[in-house]
C-alpha positions as CSV (number, residue, x, y, z in Angstrom):
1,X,90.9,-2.3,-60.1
2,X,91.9,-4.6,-62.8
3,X,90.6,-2.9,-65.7
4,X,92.8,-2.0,-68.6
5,X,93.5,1.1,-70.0
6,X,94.4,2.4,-72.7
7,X,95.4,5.6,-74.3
8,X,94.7,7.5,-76.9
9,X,97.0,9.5,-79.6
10,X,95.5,13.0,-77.8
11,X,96.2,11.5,-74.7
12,X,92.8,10.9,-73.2
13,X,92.6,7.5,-72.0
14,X,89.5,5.1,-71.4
15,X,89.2,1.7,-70.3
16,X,89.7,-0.9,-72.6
17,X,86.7,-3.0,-75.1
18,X,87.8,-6.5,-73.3
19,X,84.6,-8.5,-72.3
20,X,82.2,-5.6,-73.8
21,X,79.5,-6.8,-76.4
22,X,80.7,-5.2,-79.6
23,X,77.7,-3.6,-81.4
24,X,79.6,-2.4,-84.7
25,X,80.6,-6.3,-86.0
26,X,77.8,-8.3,-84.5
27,X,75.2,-6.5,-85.9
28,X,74.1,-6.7,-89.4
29,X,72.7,-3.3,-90.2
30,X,71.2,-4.3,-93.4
31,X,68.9,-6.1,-92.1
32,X,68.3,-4.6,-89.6
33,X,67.1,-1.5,-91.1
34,X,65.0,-4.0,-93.1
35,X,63.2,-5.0,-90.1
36,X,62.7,-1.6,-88.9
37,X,61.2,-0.9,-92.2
38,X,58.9,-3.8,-91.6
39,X,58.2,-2.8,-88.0
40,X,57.1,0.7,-88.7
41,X,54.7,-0.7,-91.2
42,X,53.1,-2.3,-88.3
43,X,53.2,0.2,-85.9
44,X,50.1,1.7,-88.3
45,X,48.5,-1.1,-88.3
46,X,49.0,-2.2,-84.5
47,X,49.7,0.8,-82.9
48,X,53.3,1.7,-81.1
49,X,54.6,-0.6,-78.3
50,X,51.4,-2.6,-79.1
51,X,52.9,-5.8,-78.5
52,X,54.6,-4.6,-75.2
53,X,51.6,-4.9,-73.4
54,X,52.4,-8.6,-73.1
55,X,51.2,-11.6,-75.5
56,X,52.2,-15.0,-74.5
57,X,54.9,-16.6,-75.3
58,X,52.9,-19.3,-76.8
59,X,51.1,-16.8,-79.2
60,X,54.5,-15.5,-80.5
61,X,55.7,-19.7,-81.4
62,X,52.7,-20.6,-83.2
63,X,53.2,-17.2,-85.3
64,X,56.7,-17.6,-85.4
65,X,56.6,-21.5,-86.5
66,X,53.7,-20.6,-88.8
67,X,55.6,-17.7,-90.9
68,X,58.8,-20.2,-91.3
69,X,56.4,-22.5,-92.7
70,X,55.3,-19.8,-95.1
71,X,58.4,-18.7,-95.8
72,X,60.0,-21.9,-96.4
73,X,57.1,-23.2,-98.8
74,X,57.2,-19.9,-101.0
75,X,60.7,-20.3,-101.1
76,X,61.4,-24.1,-101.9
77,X,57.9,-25.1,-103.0
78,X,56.5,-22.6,-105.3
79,X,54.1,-21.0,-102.2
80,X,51.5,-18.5,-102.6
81,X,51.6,-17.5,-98.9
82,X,51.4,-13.2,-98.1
83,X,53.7,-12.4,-100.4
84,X,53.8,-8.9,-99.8
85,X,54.5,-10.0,-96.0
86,X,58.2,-10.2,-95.3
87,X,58.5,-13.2,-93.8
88,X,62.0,-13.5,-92.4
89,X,61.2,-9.9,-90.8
90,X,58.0,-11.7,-89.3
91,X,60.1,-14.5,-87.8
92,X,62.4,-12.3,-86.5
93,X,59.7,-9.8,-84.4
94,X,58.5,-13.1,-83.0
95,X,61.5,-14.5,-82.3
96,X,62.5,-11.2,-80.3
97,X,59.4,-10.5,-78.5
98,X,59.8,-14.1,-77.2
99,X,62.8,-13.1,-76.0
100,X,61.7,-9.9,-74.2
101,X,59.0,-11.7,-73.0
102,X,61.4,-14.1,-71.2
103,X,63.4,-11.7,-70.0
104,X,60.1,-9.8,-68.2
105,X,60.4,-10.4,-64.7
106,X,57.4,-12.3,-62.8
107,X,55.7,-10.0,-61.0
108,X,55.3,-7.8,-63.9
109,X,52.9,-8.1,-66.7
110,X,52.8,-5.1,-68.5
111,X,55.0,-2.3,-69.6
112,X,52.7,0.1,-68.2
113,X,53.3,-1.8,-64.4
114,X,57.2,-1.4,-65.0
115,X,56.7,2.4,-65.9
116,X,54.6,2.6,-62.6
117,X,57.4,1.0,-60.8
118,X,60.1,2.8,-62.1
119,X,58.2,6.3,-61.4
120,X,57.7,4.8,-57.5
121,X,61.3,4.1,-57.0
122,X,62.3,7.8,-58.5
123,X,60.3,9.2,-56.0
124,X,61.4,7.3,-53.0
């Protein structure tokens, strides 16, 4: 075991942060909570884990590409585009999902199948 330890002032000891993703400075909570804000607006318009069910990838970058071009022209060329949209929170949801949707694995297309799946293997 090469982990390192380390100890604690009461004593108790854990294994050390070294290679670990650090959630506390890496995340900016601001805005995050901004674009849960933004999210949970949507969930009443969408529905919850709407956009779990799988949207192409494709769908996501001409959304994604179109809300920077919205934002960027509202902010540098006197645009009239959704204002009461937050645009940066609308790049950012596509810009995830992209993500997620990269990250699904092959075989799988929705959420629902991987719930399915999961439930099987508990059972075996």
């Amino acid at each position: 075991m090469s982990e390192k330890i380390r100890t604690f002032e009461t004593g108790s000891i854990r294994d050390d942060d070294s290679g670990k993703i650090d959630y506390t400075e890496t995340i900016p909570w601001r805005a995050i909570r901004r674009y849960w804000a933004y999210m949970t607006e949507k969930k009443a318009k969408y529905g919850g884990w709407n956009f779990k069910k799988g949207i192409p990838i494709e769908s996501y970058e001409q959304s994604m590409l179109r809300h920077v071009q919205e934002y960027m022209e509202n902010k540098y060329e006197w645009g009239n585009f959704e204002l009461d949209q937050d645009k940066l929170c609308a790049i950012m949801f596509n810009i995830f999902w992209i993500m997620f949707e990269e990250g699904r694995p092959e075989n799988q297309t929705t959420v629902e199948e991987y719930i399915e799946e999961q439930k099987a293997k508990r059972k075996s």
